[in-house]
C-alpha positions as CSV (number, residue, x, y, z in Angstrom):
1,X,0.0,0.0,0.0
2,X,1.8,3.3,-0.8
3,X,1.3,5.8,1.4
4,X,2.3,9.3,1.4
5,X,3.3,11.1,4.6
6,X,1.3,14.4,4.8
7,X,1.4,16.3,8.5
8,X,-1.1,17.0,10.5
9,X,-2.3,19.6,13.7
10,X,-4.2,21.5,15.1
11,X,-4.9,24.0,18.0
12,X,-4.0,27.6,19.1
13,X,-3.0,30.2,17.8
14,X,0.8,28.8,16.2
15,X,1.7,31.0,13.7
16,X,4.3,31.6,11.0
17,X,5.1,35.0,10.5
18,X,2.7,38.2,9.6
19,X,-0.1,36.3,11.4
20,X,-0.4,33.4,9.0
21,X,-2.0,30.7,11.1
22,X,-0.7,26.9,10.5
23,X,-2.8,24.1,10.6
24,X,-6.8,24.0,11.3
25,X,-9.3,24.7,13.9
26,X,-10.5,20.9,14.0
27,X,-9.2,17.4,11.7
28,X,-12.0,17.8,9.2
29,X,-10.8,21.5,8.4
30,X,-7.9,20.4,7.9
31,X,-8.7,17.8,5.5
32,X,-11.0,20.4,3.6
33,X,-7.9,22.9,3.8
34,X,-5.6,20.6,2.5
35,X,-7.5,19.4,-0.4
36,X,-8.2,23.4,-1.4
37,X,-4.7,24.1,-1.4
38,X,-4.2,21.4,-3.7
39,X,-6.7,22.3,-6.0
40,X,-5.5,25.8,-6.5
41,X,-2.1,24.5,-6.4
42,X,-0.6,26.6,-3.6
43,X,2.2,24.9,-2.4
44,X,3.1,27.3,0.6
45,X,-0.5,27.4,1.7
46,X,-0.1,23.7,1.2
47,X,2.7,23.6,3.8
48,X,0.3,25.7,6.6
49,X,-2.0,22.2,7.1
50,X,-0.1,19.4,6.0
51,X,1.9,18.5,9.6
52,X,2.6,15.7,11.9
53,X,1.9,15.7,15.7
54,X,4.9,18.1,16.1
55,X,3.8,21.1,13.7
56,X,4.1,22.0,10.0
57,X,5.8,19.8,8.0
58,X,7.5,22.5,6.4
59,X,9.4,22.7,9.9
60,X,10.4,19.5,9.6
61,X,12.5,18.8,6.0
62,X,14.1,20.7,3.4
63,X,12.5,23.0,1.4
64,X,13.7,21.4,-1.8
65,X,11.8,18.3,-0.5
66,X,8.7,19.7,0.9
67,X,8.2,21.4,-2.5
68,X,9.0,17.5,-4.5
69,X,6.4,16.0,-2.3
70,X,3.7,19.3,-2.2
71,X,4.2,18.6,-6.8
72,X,3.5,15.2,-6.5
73,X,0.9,15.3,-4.0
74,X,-0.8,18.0,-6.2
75,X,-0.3,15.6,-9.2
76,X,-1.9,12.7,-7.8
77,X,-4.4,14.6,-5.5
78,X,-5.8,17.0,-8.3
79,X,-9.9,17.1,-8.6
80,X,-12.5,18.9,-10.1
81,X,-14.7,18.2,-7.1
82,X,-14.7,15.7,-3.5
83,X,-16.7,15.0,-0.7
84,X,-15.9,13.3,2.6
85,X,-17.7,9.9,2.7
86,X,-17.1,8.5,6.4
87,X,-15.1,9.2,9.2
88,X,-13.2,7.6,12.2
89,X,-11.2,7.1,14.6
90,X,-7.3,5.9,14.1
91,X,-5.0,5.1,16.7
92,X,-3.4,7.8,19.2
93,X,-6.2,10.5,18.1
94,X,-5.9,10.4,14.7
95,X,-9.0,10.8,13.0
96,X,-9.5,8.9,9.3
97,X,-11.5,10.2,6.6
98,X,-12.6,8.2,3.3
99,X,-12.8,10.6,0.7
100,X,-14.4,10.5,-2.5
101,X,-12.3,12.9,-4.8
102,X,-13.6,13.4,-8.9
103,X,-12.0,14.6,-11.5
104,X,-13.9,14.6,-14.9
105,X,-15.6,11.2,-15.3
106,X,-13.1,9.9,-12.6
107,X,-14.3,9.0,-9.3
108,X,-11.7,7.3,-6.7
109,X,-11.8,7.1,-2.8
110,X,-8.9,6.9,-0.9
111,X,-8.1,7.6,3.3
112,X,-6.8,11.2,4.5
113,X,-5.7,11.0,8.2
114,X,-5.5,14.1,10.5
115,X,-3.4,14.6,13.7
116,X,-3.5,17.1,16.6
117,X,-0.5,19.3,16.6
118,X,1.2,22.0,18.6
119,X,-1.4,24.7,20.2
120,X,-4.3,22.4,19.6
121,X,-4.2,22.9,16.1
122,X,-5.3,19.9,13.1
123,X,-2.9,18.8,10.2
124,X,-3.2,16.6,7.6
125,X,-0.5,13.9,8.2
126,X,-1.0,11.5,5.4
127,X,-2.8,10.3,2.6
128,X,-3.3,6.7,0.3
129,X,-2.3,8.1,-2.9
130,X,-2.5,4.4,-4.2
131,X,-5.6,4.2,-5.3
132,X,-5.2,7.9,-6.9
133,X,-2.3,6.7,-9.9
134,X,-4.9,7.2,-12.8
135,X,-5.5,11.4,-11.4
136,X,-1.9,11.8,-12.2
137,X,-2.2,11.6,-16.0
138,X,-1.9,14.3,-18.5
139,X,-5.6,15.3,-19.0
């Protein structure tokens, strides 16, 4: 199963610079900001909500390699539309959500999972980008 590591927390008020907030209020908003910022394809906003337990992932590794995984994940992650099927609990407060992203005729579901971070703010730790080979086509 391939899995893609994508960061994710939430909380407080953590911010990075000129009042720009990081991560998300709660683990769906997260999600939802995550998946906006790859559809517009705004790799720093991308880098505000995609975290582990321990901040912004942006924090955590190279730039040069933030901005490699933020391409591909826009690649394989690009839709015209989604919609959050189901959620759940995962293991140390991690909460799963099956979401059904489209793009054209396309249709394919695949698991986001969202962490609490630093100052009680959400992330978007990781994704199954498995299932999403056939978004990241020419088109």
């Amino acid at each position: 199963m391939m899995m893609l590591v994508v960061a994710a927390a939430c909380g407080g008020r953590q911010s990075v610079g000129a009042g720009v907030s990081v991560g998300a209020v709660g683990p769906r908003e997260a999600v939802e900001a995550f998946l906006a910022t790859v559809r517009s394809k705004d790799i720093q906003a991308m880098s505000l909500v995609w975290g582990t337990s321990s901040g912004p992932v942006r924090e955590q590794i190279d730039r040069n390699e933030l901005e490699k995984r933020e391409l591909l994940l826009v690649c394989y992650l690009k839709h015209d539309s989604f919609r959050v099927v189901d959620d759940s609990r995962g293991e140390t407060g991690r909460v799963l959500y099956k979401v059904e992203l489209q793009q054209g005729r396309l249709k394919r579901t695949t698991t986001f999972k969202a962490v609490k971070g630093p100052d009680e703010r959400w992330f978007m730790e990781d994704v199954d980008i498995s299932v999403m080979q056939d978004f990241c086509t020419g088109r």
